[in-house]
C-alpha positions in Angstrom: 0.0 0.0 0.0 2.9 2.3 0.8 4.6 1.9 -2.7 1.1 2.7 -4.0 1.1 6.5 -2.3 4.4 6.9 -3.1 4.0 6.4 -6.7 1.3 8.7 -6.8 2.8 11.3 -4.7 5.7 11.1 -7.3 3.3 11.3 -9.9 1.9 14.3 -8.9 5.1 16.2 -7.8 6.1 15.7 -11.4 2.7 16.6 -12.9 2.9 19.8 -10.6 6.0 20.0 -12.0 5.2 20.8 -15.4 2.3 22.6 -15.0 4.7 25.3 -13.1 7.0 24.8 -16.4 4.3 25.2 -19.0 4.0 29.3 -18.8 7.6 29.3 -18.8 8.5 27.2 -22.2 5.3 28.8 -23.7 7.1 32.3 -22.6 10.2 31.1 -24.1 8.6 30.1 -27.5 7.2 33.6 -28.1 8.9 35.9 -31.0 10.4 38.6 -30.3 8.7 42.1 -29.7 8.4 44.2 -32.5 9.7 47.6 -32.3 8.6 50.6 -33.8 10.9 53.5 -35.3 9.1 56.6 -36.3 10.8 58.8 -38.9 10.0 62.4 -39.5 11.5 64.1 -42.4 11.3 67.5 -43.9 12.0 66.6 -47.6 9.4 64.6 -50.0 8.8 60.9 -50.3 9.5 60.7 -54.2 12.7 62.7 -53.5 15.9 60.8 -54.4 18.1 61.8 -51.9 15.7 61.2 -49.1 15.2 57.5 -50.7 19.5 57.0 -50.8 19.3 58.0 -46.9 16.4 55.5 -46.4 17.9 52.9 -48.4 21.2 53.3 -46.0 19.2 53.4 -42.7 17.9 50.4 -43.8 20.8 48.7 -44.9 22.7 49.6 -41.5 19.6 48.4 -39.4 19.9 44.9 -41.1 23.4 44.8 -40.5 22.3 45.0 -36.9 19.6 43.0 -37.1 16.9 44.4 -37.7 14.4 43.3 -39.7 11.2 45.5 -41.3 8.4 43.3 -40.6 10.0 40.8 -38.0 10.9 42.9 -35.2 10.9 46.1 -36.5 7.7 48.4 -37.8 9.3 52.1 -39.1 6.3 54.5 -39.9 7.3 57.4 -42.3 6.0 61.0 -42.1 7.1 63.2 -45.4 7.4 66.5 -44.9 7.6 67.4 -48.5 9.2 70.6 -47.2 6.0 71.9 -45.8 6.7 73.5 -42.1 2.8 73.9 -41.9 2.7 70.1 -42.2 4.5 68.9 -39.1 2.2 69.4 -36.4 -0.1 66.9 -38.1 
């Protein structure tokens, strides 16, 4: 009878066990946050210079890591060299 209780007292230390686990692994598992980089500009978005710089930005973030759409959002706001434009 003994061996009986102590097979299910094992049983449920190691059932306990992995229900403390679970939230951890299913933490683990989780991607990675995505970031958001807001960039505000004076110039147009057809300009060509302003695309050069934003294909370097880019170029360097990837170099670090970064990725647009897998942990990184960037949301754009073109000036077009329109002061009155900004506040908006």
């Amino acid at each position: 009878m003994q061996f009986g209780q102590l097979r299910r007292r094992e049983f449920i230390a190691l059932l306990s066990g992995a229900a403390a686990a679970w939230p951890l692994a299913a933490r683990a598992q989780q991607g990675q946050r995505m970031r958001r980089i807001s960039v505000l500009t004076s110039i147009a978005a057809d300009d060509p210079q302003g695309q050069a710089r934003n294909a370097a930005f880019l170029q360097e973030l990837g170099h670090l890591g970064w990725q647009v759409g897998r942990n990184l959002q960037i949301d754009y706001r073109w000036g077009g060299g329109d002061a009155a434009r900004y506040p908006g």
